[in-house]
Structures are given as structure tokens and as C-alpha cells.
C-alpha positions as CSV (number, residue, x, y, z in Angstrom):
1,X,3.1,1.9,-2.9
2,X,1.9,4.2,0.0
3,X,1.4,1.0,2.3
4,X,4.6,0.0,1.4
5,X,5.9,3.6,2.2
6,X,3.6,3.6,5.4
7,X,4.7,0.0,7.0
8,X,8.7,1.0,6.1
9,X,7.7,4.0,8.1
10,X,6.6,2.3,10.9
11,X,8.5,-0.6,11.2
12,X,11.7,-1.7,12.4
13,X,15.3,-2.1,10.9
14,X,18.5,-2.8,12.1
15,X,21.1,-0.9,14.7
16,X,24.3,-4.1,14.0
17,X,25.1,-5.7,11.4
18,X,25.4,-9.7,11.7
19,X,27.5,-11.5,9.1
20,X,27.4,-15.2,8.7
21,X,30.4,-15.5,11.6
22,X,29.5,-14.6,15.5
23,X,30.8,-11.3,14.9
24,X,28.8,-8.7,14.9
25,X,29.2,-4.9,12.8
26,X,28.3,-2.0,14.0
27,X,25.2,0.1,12.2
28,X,26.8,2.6,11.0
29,X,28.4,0.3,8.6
30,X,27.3,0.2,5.2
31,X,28.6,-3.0,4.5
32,X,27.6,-4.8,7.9
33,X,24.2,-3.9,7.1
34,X,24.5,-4.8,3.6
35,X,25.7,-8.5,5.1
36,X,22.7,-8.6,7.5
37,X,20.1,-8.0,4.6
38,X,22.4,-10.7,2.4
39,X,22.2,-13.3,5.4
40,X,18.5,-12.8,5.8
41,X,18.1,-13.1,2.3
42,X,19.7,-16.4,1.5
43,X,19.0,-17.7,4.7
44,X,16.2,-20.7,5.0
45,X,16.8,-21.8,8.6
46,X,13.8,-20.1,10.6
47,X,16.3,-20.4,13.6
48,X,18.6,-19.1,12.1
49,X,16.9,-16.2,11.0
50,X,16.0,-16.1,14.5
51,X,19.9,-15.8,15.4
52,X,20.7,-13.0,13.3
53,X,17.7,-10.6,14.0
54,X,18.6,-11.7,17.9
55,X,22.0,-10.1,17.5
56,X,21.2,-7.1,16.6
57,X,19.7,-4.1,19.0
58,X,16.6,-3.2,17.0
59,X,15.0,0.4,17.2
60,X,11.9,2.1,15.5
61,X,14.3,5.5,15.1
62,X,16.2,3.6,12.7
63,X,14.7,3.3,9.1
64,X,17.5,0.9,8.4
65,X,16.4,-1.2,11.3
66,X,12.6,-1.0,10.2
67,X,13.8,-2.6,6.4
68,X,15.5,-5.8,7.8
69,X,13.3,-6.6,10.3
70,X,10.3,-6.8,8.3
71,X,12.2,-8.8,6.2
72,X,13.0,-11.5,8.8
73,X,9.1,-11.0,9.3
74,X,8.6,-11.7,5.6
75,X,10.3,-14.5,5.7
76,X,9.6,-16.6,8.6
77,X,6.0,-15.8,7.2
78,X,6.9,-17.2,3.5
79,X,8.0,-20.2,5.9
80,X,5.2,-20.8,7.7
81,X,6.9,-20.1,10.9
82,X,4.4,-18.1,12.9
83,X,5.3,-19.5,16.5
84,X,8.6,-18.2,15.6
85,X,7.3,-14.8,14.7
86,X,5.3,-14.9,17.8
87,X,8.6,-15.7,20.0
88,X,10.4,-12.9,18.4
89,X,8.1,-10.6,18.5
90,X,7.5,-11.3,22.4
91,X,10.9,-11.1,23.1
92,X,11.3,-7.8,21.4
93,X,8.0,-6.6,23.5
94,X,9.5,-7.8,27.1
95,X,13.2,-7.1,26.6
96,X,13.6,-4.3,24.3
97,X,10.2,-2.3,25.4
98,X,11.6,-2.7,29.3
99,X,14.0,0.4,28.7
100,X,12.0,2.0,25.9
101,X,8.6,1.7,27.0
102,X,6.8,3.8,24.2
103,X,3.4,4.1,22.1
104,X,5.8,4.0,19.2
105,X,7.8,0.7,19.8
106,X,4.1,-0.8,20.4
107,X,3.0,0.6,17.1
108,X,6.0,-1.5,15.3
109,X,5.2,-4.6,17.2
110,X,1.2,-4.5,16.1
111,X,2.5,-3.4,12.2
112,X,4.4,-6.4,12.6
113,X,1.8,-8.9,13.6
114,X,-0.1,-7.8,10.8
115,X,2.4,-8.4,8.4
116,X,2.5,-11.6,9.9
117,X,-1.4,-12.3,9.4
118,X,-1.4,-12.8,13.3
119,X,-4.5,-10.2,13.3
120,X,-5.4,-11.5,16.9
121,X,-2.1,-11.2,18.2
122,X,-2.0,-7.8,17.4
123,X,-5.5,-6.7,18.5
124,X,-3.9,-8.4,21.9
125,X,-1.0,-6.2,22.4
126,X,-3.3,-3.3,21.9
127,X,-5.8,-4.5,24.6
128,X,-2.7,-5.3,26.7
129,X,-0.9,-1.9,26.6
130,X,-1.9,-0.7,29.9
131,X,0.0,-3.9,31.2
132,X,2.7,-3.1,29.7
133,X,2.7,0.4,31.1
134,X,2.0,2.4,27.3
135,X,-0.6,4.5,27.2
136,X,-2.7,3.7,24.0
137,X,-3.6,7.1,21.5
138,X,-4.6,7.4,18.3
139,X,-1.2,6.6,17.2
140,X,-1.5,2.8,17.8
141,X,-4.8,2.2,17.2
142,X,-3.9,3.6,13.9
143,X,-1.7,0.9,13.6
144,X,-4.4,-1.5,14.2
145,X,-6.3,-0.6,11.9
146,X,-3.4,-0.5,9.4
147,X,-2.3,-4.1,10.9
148,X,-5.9,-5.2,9.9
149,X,-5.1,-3.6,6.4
150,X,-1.7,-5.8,5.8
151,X,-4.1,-8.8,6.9
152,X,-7.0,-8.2,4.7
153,X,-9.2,-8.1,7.5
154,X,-11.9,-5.6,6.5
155,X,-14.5,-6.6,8.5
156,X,-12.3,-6.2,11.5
157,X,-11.3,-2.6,10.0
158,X,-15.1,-1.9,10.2
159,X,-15.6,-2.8,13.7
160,X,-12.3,-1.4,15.4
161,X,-13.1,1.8,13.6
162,X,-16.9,2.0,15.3
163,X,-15.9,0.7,18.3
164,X,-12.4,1.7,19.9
165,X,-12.7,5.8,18.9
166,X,-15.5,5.6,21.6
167,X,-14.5,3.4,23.8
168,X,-11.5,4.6,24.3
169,X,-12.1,8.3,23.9
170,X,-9.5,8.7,21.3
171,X,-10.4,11.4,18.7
172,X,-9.2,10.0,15.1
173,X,-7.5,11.9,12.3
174,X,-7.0,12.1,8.9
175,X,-4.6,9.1,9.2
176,X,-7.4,7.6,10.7
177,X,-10.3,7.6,8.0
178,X,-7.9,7.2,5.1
179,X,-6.7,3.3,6.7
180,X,-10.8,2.8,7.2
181,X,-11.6,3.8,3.6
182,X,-8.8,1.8,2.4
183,X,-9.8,-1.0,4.0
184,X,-13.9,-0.5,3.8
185,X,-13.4,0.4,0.1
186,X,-11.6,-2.7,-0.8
187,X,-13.9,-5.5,-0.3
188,X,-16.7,-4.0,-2.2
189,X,-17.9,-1.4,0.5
190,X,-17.6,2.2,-0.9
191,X,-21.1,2.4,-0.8
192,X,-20.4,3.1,3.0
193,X,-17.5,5.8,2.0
194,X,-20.5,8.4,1.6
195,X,-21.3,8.6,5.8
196,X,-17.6,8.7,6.5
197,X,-16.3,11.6,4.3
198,X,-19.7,12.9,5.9
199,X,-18.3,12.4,9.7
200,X,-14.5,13.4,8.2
201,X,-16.8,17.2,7.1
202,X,-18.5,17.4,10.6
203,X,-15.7,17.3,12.8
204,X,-13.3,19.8,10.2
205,X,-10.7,16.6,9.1
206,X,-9.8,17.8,5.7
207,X,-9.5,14.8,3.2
208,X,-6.3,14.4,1.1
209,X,-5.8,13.3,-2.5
210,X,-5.4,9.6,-1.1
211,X,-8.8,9.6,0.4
212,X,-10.5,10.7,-2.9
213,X,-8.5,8.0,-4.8
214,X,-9.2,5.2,-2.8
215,X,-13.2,5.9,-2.6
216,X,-12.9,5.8,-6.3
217,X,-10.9,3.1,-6.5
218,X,-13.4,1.5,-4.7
219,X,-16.6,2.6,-6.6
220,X,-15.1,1.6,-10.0
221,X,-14.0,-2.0,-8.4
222,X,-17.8,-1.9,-8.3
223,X,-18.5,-1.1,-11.3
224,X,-20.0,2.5,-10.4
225,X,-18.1,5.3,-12.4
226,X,-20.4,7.8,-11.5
227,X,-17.7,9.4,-9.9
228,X,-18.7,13.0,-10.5
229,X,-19.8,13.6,-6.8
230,X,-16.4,12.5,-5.9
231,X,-14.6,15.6,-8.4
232,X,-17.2,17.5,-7.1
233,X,-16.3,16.9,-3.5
234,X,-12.6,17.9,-4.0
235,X,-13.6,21.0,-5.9
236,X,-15.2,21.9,-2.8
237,X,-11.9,21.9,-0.7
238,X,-9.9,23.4,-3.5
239,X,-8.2,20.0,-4.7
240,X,-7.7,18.9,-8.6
241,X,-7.4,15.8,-9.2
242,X,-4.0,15.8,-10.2
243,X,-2.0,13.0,-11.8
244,X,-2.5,10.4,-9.3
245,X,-6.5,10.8,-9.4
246,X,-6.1,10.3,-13.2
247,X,-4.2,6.8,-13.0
248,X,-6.2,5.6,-10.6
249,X,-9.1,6.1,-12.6
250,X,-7.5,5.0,-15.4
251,X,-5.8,2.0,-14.1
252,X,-9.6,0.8,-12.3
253,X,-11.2,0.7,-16.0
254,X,-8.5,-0.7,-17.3
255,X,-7.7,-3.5,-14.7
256,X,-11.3,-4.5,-13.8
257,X,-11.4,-7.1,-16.2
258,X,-8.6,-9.5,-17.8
259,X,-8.1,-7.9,-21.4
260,X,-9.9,-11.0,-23.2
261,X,-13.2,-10.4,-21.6
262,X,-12.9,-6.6,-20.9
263,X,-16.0,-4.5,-22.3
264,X,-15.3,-2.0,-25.0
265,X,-16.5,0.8,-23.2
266,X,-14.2,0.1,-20.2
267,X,-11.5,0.9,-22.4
268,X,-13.3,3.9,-24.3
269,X,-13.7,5.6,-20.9
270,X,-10.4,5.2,-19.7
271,X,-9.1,6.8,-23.1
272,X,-11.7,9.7,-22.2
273,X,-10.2,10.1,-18.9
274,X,-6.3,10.1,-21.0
275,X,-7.1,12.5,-23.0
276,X,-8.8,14.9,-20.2
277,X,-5.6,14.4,-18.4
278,X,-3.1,15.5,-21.4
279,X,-5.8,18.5,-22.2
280,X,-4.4,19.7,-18.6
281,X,-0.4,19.3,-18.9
282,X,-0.4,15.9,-16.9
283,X,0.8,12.6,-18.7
284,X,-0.1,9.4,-16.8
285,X,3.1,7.2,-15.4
286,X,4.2,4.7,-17.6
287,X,2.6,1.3,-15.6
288,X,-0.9,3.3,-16.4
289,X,-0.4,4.5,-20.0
290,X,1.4,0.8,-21.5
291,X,-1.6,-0.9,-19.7
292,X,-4.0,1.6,-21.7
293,X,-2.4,1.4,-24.9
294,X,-2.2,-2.7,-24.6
295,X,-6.2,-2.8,-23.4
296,X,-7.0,-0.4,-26.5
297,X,-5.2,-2.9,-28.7
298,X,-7.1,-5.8,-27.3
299,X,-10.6,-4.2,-28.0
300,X,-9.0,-3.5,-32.2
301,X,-8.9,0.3,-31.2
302,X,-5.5,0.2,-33.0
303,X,-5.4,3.8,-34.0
304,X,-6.1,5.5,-30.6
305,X,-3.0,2.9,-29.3
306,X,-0.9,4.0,-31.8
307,X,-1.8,8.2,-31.5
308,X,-1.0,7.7,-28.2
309,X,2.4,6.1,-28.6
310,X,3.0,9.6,-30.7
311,X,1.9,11.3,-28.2
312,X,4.4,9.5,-25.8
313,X,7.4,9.0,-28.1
314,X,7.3,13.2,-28.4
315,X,7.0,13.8,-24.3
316,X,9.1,11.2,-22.4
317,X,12.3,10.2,-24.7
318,X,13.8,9.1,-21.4
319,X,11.1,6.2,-22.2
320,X,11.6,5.7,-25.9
321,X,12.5,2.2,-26.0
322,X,9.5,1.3,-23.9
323,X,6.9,2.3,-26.6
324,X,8.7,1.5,-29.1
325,X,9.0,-2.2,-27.5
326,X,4.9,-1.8,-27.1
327,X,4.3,-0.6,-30.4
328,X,6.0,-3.5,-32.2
329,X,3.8,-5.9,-30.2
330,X,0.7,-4.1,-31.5
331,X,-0.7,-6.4,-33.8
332,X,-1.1,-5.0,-37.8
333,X,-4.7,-4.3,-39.0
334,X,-4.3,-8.1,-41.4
335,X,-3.7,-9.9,-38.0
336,X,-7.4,-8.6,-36.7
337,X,-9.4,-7.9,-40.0
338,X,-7.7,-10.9,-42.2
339,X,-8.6,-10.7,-45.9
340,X,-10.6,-13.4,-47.5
């Protein structure tokens, strides 16, 4: 979901609405813009798509304009179009940059290469930037590295960060370390999260919430839940874990394996962690607390599934129907312990 929010954030949308006619509608239309995200939706025609992104004036101020054009990105991709994605892309570099020459219009062109998998295309414009008279900061190489992050190229994560900061004397930030560990984390490298909170202490960049989760996000993908340093770490700088922490821990024990071959103890610990959380006020979202309650169930810990449908029933009626639906798909204690 924070990618999600981050790309939407640094993408572009669109200023004119373009129906299905030659006419165009202006942005501030509701409905034109409603139309334009229709048209892309329903369209298949790659040129097509082409045409109606082509008609409208796209800029990185407008949120609006960030949401359709990464879905024209989305779905020339789904269509295997990349020379089309390339074209447009260009276009948008050498027409639209030439009166809005700016770090931030480059940033939405290299996010949008790596939606596009086009990694090297966007580690090209970045090189390029000078050309193109932008100044490169830690703005767009930030977006690099979060290009790199839509692509799932980790190892290229790894060597941008090493590399560039130095090489182009650009100091990085918070922004920064939380893309790397993301990215470093996700392929089975959180061993290597250890040195980089230690470089994030030594030059005073203050770690949020996201970079604790995805470290131990990472560790549990591993199968390490020693995650006490990690607490320990946030005490330090006067963090609790809060509610996300606790369904991310939750979520990793839960989700490491498919429910048939999942280990008791997965399950046992992630029920520890629940029941820490409710000790302290906080009730884990829904997507976290269904997927406990069905991983519980699979491992015939019917009891503890059913205290904490209770539990649940009593603190979010908003949700009642939900586990009530999940409770009658618990199965009875015949169905797992049949008599003879």
C-alpha cells in the first residue's frame, strides 16, 4: 500500500479529459476525466491508448494526471507494448520537459520506466539529465532507486545505493534508506539491514516506523524472528511499535508458508504477538486478524480461533458479518477429531 501511495505520488495524471470522439474536456471536469479513465480502461488498441494520453497536457502537479497516466503505463505494459511506452515516454521528455524543465518532471518519467520494467531506460534518463539541462539531487535518484523497487531489481538497488551517493556527491535521506531496505530486505538480504541502520545512526537520519517494519519483514521472510534488537532499536528513539509493526509481524508468521504446510509454532507465535497487541488497546486490521484466525484453524487450534472471533464480534460490529462469515467456515471439532 505505501508504494502504491508513493508511485501515485510521484506520477502523472491527467490535465484534459479525452472521450471516445476528437473532442477533448477540460480537467476540471469531473466527468471528462471520468471518460478518460473509462476510455483507457476498455481500450485494447496500444495506439489508441497512445491517442488519448497524446491529447491531453500531462503535469506532475496534478494528482489526477499522475492516476491515468500510470494507467496508460499499466496497460500498454499488460500488452506487451514497451516500444510504445518508450515512444511516449520520450515524447513526454522532449516536448513537455522543453517548457518545464524540472528534477520533478524527470522523477515521473524514471517512476514511469520502472513501472514499465524498462530498469535501463530509466537508469538512462538519470545519467542523461545534465543533457537535458536538469540538475540531478537526491530527489531523482530517489526515484531510481524506487524505479528499481517497481522492477524487482534488488541487486541494482544495492549498487545505485553504494555507488551514486558518492559519485555524485548527493547526501541521502530518510527517503533514501527506507527504498534501499525495502528493496535489500526483500530478496533475502536483511542480514545486510544491520550496517545500514548503522550508517542511518552516524550521520543523525532518524528511522521511521516503515524502516523498522520492513527490516522485519525481511528477517521473518527468513525465518529469523529474533526480532528483539529491532524493538530494542525503536525503544531507543522513542518509537512503539504501534499497530502496523504488529500486522506486519503478524501477517510474516502467518504468510510464510501456505496453511497446509505451515508449522505449528508459526502460528502459536503469531497468536503471541495478537494477544501482546490487544494487552496494549490495538486490534490488528481485519486482512491480518481473518488470516490469523483461518491459519489457527488449519493447525486444529479451534478454540484460540474461535476466542478471538469473541474478541472481535465485541470490538468492531462495523465488521460483524465478516466473522461471523469466518466463523461458520471453521470446521466443528467431529470434522478434525472424527469418532470411531
Amino acid at each position: 500500500m505505501a508504494l502504491r501511495r508513493r508511485f501515485q505520488s510521484l506520477t502523472l495524471h491527467h490535465r484534459r479529459a479525452f472521450s471516445s470522439s476528437t473532442t477533448t474536456t477540460p480537467r476540471s471536469s469531473s466527468g471528462g476525466i471520468e471518460q478518460t479513465r473509462a476510455a483507457l480502461r476498455l481500450e485494447a488498441n496500444p495506439d489508441r491508448i497512445l491517442d488519448i494520453c497524446r491529447s491531453a497536457t500531462l503535469t506532475p502537479e496534478s494528482h489526477l494526471d499522475g492516476i491515468v497516466f500510470s494507467k496508460a503505463i499499466s496497460k500498454l505494459k499488460e500488452l506487451n507494448r514497451h516500444d510504445s511506452i518508450r515512444a511516449f515516454i520520450h515524447a513526454f521528455i522532449h516536448e513537455s520537459m522543453n517548457a518545464n524543465r524540472s528534477e520533478r518532471y524527470a522523477a515521473h518519467c524514471i517512476i514511469s520506466y520502472g513501472q514499465s520494467g524498462l530498469i535501463g531506460d530509466a537508469v538512462d534518463l538519470f545519467d542523461k539529465m545534465p543533457e537535458l539541462g536538469i540538475e540531478r539531487n537526491i530527489k531523482t535518484l530517489n526515484s531510481l532507486l524506487f524505479s528499481c523497487l517497481l522492477g524487482h531489481e534488488y541487486s541494482l538497488i544495492r549498487q545505485i545505493f553504494f555507488e551514486h551517493p558518492r559519485k555524485y556527491r548527493l547526501e541521502p535521506n530518510l527517503e533514501t534508506y527506507n527504498t534501499v531496505l525495502k528493496g535489500i530486505c526483500s530478496p533475502g538480504g536483511a542480514r545486510e539491514s544491520h550496517s545500514i541502520l548503522a550508517e542511518m545512526e552516524r550521520k543523525g537520519v532518524k528511522p521511521s516506523k516503515q524502516t523498522f517494519a520492513s527490516v522485519i519483514e525481511g528477517l521473518y521472510s527468513e525465518e529469523n524472528f529474533d526480532d528483539g534488537k529491532m524493538l530494542h532499536l525503536m525503544k531507543r528513539y522513542d518509537m512503539s511499535p504501534g499497530i502496523g509493526i504488529y500486522n506486519v509481524r503478524i501477517q510474516c508468521l502467518c504468510k510464510r508458508r501456505r496453511f497446509a504446510e505451515a508449522k505449528v509454532k508459526d502460528f502459536e507465535g503469531a497468536l503471541w504477538i495478537c494477544d501482546d497487541c490487544i494487552s496494549n488497546g490495538w486490534f490488528p486490521n481485519v486482512t491480518t486478524m481473518s488470516t490469523l484466525i483461518r491459519g489457527l484453524a488449519s493447525t486444529n487450534k479451534l478454540d484460540e480461533a474461535r476466542r478471538l472471533i469473541r474478541l472481535l464480534k465485541k470490538r468492531s460490529r462495523g465488521n460483524a458479518e465478516i466473522w461471523e462469515q469466518i466463523e461458520m467456515e471453521l470446521p466443528n471439532e467431529r470434522e478434525i477429531f472424527p469418532t470411531a
